[in-house]
mmCIF entry with sequence, helices, sheets and N, C-alpha, C, O atoms, coordinates in Angstrom:
data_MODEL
# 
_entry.id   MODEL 
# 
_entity.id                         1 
_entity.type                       polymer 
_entity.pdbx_number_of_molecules   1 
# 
_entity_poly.entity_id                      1 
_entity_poly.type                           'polypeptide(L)' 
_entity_poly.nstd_linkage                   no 
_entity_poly.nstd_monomer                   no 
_entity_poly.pdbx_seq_one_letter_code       
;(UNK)(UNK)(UNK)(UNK)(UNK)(UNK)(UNK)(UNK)(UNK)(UNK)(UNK)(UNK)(UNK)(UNK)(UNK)(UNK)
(UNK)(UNK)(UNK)(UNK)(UNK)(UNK)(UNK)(UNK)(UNK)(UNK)(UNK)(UNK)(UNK)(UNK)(UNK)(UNK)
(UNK)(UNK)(UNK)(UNK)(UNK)(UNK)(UNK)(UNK)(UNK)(UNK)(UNK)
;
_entity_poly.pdbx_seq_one_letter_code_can   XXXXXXXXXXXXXXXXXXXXXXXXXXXXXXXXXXXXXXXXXXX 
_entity_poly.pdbx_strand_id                 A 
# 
loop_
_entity_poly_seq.entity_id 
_entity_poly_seq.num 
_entity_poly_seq.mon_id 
_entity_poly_seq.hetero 
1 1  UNK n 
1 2  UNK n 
1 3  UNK n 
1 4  UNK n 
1 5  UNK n 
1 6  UNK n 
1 7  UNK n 
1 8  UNK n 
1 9  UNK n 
1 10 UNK n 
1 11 UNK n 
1 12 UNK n 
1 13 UNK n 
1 14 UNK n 
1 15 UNK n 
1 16 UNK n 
1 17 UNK n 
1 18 UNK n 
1 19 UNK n 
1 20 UNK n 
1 21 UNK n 
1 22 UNK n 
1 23 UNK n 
1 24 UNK n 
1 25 UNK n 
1 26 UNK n 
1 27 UNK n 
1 28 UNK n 
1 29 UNK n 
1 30 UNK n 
1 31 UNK n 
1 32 UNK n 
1 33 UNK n 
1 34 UNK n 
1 35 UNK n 
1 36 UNK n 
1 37 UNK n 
1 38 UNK n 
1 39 UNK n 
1 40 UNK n 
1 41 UNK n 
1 42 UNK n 
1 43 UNK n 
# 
_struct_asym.id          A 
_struct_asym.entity_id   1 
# 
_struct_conf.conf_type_id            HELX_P 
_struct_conf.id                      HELX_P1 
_struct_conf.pdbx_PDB_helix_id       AA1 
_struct_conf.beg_label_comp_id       UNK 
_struct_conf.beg_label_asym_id       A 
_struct_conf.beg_label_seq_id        13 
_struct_conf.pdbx_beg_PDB_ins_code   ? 
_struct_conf.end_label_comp_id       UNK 
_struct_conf.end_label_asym_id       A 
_struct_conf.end_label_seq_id        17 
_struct_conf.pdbx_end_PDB_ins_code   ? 
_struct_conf.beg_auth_comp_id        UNK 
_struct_conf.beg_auth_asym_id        A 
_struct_conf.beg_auth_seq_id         13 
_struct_conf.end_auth_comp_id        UNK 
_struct_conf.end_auth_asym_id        A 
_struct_conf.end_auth_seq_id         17 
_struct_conf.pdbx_PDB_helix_class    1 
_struct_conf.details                 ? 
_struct_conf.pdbx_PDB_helix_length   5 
# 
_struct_conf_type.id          HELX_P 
_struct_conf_type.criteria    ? 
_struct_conf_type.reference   ? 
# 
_struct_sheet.id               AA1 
_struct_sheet.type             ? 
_struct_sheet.number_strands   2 
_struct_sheet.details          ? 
# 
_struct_sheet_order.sheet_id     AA1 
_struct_sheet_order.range_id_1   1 
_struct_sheet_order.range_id_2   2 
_struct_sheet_order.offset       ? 
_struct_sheet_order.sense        anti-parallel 
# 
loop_
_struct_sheet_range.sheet_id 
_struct_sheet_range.id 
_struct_sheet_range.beg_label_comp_id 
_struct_sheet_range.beg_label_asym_id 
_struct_sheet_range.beg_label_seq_id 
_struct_sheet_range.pdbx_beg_PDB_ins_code 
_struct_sheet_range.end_label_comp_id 
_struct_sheet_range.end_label_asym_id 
_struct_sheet_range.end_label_seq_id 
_struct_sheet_range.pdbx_end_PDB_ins_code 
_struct_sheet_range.beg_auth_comp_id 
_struct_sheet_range.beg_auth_asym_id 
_struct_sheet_range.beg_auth_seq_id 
_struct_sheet_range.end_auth_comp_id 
_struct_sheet_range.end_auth_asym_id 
_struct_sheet_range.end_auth_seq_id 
AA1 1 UNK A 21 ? UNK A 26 ? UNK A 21 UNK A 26 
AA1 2 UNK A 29 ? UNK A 35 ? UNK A 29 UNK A 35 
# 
loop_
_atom_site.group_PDB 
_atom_site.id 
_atom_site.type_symbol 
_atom_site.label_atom_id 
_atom_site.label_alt_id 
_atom_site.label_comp_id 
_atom_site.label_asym_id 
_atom_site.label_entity_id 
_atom_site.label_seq_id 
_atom_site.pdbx_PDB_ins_code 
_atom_site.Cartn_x 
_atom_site.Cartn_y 
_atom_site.Cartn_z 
_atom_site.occupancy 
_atom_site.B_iso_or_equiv 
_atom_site.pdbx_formal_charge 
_atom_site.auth_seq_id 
_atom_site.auth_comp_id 
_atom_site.auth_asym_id 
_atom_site.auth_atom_id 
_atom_site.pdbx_PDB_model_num 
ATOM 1   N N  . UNK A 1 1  ? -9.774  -1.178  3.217  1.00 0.00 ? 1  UNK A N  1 
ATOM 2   C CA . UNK A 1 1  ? -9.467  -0.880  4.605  1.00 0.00 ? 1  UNK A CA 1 
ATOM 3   C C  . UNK A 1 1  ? -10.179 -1.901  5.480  1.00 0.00 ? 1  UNK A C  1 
ATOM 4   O O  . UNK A 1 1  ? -11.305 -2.293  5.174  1.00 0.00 ? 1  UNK A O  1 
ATOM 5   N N  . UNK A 1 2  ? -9.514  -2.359  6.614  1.00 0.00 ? 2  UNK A N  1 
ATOM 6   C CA . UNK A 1 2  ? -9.909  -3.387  7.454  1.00 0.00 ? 2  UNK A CA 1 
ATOM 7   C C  . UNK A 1 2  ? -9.913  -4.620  6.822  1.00 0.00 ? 2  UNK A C  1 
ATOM 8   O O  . UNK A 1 2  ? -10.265 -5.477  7.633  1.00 0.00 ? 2  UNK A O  1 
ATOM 9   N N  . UNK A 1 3  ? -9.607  -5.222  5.412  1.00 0.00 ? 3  UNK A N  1 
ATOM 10  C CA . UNK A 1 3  ? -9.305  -6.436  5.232  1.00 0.00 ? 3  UNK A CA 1 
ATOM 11  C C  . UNK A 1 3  ? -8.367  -7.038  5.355  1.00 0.00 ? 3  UNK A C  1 
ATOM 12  O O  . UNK A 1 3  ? -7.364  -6.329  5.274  1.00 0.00 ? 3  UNK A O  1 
ATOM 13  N N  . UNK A 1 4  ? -8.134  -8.276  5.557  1.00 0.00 ? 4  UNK A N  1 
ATOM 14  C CA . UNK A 1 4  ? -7.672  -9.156  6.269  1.00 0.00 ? 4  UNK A CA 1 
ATOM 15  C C  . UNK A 1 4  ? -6.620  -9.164  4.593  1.00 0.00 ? 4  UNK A C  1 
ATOM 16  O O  . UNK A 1 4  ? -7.076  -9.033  3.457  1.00 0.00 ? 4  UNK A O  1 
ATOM 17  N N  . UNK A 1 5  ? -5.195  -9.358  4.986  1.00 0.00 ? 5  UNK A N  1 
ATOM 18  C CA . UNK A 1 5  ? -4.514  -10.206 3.563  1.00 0.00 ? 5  UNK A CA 1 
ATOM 19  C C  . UNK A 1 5  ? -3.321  -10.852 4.406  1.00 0.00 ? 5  UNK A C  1 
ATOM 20  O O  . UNK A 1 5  ? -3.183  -10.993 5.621  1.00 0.00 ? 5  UNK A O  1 
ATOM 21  N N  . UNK A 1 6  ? -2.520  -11.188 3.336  1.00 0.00 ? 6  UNK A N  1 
ATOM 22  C CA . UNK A 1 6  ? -1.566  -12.324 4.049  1.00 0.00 ? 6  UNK A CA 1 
ATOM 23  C C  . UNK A 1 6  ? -0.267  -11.831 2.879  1.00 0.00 ? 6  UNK A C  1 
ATOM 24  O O  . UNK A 1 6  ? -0.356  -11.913 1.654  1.00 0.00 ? 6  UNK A O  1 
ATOM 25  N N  . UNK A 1 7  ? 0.633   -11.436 3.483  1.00 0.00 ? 7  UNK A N  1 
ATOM 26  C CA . UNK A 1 7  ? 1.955   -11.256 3.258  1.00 0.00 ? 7  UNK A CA 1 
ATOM 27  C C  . UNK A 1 7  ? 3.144   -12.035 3.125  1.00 0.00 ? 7  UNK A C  1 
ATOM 28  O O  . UNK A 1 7  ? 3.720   -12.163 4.206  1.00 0.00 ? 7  UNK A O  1 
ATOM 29  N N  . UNK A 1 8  ? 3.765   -12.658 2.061  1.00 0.00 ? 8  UNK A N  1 
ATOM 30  C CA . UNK A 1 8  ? 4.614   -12.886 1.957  1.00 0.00 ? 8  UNK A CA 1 
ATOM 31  C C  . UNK A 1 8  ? 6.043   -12.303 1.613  1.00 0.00 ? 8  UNK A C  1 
ATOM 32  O O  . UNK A 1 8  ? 6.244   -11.997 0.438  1.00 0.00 ? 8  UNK A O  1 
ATOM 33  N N  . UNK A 1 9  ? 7.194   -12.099 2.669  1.00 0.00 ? 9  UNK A N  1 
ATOM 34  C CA . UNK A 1 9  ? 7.610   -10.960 2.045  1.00 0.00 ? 9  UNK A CA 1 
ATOM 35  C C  . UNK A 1 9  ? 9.311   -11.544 1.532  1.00 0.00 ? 9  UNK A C  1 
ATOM 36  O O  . UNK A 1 9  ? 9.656   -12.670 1.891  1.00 0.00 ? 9  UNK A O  1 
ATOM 37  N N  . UNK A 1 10 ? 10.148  -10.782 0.799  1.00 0.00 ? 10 UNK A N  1 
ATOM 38  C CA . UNK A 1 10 ? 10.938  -11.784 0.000  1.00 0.00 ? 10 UNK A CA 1 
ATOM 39  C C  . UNK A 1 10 ? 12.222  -11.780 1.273  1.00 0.00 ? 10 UNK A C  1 
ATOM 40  O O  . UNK A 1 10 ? 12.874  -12.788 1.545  1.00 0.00 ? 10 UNK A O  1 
ATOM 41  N N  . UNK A 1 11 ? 12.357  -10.794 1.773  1.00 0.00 ? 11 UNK A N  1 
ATOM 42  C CA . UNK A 1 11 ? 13.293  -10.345 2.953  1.00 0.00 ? 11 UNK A CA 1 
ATOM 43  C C  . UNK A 1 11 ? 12.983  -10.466 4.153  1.00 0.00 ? 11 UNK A C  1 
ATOM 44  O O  . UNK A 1 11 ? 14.196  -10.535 4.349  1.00 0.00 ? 11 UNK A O  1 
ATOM 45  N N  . UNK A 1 12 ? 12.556  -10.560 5.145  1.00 0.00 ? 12 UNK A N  1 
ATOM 46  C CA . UNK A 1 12 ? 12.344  -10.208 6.556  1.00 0.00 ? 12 UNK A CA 1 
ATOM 47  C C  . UNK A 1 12 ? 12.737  -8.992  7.333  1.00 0.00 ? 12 UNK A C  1 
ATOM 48  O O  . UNK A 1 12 ? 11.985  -8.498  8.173  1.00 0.00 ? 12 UNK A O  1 
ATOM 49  N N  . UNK A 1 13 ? 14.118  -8.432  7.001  1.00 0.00 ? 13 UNK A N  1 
ATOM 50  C CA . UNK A 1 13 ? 14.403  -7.825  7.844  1.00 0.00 ? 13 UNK A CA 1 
ATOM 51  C C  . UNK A 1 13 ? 13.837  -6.688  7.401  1.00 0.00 ? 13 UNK A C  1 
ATOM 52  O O  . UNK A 1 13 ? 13.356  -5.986  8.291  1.00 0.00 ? 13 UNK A O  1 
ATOM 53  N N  . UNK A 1 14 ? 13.702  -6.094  5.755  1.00 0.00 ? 14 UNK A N  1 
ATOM 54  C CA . UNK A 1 14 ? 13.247  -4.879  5.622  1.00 0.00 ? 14 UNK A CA 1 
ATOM 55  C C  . UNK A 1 14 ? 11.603  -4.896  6.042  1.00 0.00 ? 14 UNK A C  1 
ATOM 56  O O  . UNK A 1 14 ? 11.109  -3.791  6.265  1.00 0.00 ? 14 UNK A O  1 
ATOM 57  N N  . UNK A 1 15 ? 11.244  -5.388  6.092  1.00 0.00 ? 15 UNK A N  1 
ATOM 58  C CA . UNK A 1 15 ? 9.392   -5.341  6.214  1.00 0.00 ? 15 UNK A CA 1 
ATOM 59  C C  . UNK A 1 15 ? 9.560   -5.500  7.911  1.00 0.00 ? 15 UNK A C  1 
ATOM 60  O O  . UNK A 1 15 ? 9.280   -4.463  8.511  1.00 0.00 ? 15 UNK A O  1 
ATOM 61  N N  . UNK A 1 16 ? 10.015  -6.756  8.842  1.00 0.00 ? 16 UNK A N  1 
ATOM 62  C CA . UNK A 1 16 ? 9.859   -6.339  10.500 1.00 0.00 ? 16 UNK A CA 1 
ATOM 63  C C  . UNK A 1 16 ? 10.309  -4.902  11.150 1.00 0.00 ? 16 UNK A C  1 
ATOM 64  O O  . UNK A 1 16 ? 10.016  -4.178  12.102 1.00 0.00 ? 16 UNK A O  1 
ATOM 65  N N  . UNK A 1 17 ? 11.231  -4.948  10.003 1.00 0.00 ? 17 UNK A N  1 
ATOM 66  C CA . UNK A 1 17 ? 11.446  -3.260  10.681 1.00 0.00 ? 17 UNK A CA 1 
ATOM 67  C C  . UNK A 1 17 ? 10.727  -2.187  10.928 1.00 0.00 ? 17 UNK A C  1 
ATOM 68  O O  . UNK A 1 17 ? 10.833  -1.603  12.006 1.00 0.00 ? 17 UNK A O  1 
ATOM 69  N N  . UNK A 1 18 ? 9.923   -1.791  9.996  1.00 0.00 ? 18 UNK A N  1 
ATOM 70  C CA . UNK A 1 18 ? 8.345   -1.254  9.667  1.00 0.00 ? 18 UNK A CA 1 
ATOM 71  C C  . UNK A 1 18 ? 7.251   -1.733  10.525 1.00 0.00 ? 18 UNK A C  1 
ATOM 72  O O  . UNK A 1 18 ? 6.102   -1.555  10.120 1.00 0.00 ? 18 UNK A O  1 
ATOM 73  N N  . UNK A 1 19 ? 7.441   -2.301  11.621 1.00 0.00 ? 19 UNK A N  1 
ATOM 74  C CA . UNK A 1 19 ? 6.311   -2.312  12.519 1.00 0.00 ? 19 UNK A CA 1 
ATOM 75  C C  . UNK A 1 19 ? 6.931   -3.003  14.451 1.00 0.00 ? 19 UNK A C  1 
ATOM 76  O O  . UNK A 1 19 ? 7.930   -3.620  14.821 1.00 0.00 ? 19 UNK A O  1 
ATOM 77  N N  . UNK A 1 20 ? 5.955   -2.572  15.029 1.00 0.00 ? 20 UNK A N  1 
ATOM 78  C CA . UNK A 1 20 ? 5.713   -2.645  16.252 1.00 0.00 ? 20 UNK A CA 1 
ATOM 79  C C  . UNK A 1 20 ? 5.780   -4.133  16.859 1.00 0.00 ? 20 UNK A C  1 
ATOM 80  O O  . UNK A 1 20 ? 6.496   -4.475  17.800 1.00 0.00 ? 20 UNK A O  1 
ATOM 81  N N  . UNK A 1 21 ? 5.227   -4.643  16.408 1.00 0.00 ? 21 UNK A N  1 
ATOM 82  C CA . UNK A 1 21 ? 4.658   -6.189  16.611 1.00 0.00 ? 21 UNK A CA 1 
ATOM 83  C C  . UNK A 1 21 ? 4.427   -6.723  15.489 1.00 0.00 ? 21 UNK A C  1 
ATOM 84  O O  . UNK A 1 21 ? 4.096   -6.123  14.467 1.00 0.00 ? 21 UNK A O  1 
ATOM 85  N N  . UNK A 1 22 ? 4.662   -8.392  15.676 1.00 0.00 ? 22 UNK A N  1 
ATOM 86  C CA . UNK A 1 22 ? 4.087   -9.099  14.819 1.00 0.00 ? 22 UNK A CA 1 
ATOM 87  C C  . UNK A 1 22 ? 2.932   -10.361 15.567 1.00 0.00 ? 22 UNK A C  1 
ATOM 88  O O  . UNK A 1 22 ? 2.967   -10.850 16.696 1.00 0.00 ? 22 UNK A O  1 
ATOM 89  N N  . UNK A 1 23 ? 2.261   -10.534 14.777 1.00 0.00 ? 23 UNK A N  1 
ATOM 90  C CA . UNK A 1 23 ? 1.639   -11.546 15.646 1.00 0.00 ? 23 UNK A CA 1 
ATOM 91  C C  . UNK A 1 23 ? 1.321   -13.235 14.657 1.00 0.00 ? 23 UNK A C  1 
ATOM 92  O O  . UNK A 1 23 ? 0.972   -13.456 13.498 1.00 0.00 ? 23 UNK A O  1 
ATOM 93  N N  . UNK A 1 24 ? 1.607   -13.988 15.649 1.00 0.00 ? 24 UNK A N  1 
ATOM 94  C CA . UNK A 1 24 ? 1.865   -15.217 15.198 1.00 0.00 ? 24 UNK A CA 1 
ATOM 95  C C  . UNK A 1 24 ? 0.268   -15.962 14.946 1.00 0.00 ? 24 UNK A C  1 
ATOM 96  O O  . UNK A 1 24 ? -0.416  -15.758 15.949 1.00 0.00 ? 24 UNK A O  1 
ATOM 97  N N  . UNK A 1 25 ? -0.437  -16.704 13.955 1.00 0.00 ? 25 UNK A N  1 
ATOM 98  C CA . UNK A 1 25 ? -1.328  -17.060 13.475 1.00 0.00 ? 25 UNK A CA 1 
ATOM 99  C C  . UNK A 1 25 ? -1.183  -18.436 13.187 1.00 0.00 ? 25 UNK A C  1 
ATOM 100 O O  . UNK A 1 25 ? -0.165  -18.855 12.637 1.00 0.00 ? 25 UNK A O  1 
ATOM 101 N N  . UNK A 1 26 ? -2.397  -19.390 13.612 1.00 0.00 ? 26 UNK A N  1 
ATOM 102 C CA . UNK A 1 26 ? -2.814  -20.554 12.986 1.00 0.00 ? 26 UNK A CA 1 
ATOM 103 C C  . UNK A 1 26 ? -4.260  -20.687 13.049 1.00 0.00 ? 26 UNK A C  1 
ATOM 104 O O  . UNK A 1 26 ? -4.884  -21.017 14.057 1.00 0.00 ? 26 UNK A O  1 
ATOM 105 N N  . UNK A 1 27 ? -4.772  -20.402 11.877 1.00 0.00 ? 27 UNK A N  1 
ATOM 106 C CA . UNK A 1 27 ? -5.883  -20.539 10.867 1.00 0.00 ? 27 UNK A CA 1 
ATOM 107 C C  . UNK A 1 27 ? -6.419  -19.549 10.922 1.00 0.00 ? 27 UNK A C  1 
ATOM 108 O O  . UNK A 1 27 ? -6.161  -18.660 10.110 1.00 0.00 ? 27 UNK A O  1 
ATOM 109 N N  . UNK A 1 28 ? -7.254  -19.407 11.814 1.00 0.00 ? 28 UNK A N  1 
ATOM 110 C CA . UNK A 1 28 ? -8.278  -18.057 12.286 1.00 0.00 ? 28 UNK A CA 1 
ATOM 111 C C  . UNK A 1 28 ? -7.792  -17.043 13.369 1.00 0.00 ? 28 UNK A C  1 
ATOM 112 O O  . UNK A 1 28 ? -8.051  -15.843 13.457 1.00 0.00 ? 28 UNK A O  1 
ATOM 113 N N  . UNK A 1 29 ? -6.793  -18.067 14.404 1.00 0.00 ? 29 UNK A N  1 
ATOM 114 C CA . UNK A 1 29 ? -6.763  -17.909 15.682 1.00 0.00 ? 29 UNK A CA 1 
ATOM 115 C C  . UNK A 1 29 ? -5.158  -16.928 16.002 1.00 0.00 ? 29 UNK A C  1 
ATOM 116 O O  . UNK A 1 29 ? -4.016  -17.383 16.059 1.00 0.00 ? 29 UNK A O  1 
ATOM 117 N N  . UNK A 1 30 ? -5.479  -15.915 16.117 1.00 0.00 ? 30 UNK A N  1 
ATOM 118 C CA . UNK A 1 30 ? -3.953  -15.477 17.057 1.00 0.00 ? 30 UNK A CA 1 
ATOM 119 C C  . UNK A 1 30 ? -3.214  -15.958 18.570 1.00 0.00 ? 30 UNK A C  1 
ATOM 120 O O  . UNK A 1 30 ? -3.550  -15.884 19.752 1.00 0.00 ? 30 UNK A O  1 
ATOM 121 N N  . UNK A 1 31 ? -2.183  -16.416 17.922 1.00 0.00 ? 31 UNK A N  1 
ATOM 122 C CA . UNK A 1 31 ? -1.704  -17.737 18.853 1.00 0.00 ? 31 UNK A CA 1 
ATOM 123 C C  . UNK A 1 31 ? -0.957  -16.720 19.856 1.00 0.00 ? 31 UNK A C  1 
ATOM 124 O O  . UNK A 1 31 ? -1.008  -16.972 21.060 1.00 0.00 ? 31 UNK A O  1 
ATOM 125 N N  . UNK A 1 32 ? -0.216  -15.500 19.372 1.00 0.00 ? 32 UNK A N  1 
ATOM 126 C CA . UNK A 1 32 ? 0.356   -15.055 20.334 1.00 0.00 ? 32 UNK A CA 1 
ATOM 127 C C  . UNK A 1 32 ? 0.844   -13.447 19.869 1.00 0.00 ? 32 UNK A C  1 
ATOM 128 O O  . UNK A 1 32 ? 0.453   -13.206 18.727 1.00 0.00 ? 32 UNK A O  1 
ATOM 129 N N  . UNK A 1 33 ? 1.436   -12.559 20.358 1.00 0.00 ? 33 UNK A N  1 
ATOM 130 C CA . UNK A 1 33 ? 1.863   -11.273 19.329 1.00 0.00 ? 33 UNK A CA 1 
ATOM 131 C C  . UNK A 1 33 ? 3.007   -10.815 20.409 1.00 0.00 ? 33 UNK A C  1 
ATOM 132 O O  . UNK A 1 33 ? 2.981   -10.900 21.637 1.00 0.00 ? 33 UNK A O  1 
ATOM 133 N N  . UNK A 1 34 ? 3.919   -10.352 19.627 1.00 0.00 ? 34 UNK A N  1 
ATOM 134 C CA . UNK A 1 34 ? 5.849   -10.202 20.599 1.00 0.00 ? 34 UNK A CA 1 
ATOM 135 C C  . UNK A 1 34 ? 5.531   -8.933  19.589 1.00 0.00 ? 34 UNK A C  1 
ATOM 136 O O  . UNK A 1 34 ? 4.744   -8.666  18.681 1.00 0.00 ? 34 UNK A O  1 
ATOM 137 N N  . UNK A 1 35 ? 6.632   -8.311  20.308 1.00 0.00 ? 35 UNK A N  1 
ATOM 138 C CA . UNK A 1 35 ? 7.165   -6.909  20.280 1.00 0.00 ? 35 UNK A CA 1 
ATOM 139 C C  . UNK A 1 35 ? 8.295   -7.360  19.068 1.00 0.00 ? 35 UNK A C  1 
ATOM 140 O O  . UNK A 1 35 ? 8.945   -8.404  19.120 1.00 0.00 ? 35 UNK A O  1 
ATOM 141 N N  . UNK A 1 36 ? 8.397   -6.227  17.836 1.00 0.00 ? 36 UNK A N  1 
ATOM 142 C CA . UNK A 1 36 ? 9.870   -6.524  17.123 1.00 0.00 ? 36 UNK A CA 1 
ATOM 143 C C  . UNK A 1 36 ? 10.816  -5.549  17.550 1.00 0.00 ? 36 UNK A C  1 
ATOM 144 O O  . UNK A 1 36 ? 10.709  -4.400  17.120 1.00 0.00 ? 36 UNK A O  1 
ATOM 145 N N  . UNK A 1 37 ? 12.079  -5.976  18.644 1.00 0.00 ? 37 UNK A N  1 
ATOM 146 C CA . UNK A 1 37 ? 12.751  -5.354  19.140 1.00 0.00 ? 37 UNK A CA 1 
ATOM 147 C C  . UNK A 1 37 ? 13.569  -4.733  18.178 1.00 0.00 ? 37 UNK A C  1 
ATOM 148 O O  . UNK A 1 37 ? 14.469  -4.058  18.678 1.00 0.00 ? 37 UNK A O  1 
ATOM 149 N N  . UNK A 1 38 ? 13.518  -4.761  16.640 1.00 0.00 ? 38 UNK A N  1 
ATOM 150 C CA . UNK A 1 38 ? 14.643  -4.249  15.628 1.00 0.00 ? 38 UNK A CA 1 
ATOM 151 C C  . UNK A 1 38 ? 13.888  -3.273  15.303 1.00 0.00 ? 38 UNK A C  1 
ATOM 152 O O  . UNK A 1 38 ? 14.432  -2.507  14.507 1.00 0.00 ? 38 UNK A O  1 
ATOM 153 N N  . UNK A 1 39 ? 12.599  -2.930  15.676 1.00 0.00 ? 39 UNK A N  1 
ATOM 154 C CA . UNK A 1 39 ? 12.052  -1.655  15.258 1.00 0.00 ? 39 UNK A CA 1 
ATOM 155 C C  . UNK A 1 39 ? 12.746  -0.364  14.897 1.00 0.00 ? 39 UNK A C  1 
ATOM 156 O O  . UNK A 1 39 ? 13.355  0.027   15.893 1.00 0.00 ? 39 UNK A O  1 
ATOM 157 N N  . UNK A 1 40 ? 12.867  0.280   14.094 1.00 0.00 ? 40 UNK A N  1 
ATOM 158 C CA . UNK A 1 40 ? 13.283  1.394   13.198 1.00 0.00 ? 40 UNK A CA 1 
ATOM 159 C C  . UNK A 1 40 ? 14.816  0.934   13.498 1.00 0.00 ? 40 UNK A C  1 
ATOM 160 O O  . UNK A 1 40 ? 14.248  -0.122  13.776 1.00 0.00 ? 40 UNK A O  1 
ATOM 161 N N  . UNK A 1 41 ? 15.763  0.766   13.647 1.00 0.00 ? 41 UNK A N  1 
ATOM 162 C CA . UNK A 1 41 ? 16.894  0.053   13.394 1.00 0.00 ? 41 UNK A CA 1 
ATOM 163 C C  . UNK A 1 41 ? 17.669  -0.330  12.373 1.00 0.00 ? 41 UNK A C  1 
ATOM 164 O O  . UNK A 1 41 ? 18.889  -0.492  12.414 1.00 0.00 ? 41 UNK A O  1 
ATOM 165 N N  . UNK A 1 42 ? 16.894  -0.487  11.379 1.00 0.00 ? 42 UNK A N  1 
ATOM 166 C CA . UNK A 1 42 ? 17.838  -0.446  10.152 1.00 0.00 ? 42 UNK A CA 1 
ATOM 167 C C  . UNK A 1 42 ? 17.953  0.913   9.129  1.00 0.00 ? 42 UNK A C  1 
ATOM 168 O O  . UNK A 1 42 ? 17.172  1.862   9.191  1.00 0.00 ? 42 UNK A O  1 
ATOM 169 N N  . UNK A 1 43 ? 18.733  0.838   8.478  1.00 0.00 ? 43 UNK A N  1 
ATOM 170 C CA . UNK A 1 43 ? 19.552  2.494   7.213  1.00 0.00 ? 43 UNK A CA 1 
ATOM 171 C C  . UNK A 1 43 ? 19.656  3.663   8.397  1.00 0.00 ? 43 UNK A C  1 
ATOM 172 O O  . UNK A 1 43 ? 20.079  4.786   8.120  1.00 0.00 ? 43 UNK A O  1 
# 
């Protein structure tokens, strides 16, 4: 709990669907975080 991992996922659409936001990353730094407007939206 609370660790940091990194996701690669084989699909996109099933995994953005499953959350609120994503937030965009380069290295350490959060560059920016958008809303995923497809939220619960898919099946």
């Amino acid at each position: 709990i609370g660790e940091r991992v990194r996701v690669v996922p084989d699909h996109c659409c099933v995994v953005t669907n499953l959350f609120d936001e994503v937030h965009l990353i380069a290295g350490e730094r959060v560059l920016e975080t958008l809303p995923v407007a497809a939220r619960g939206r898919m099946g």
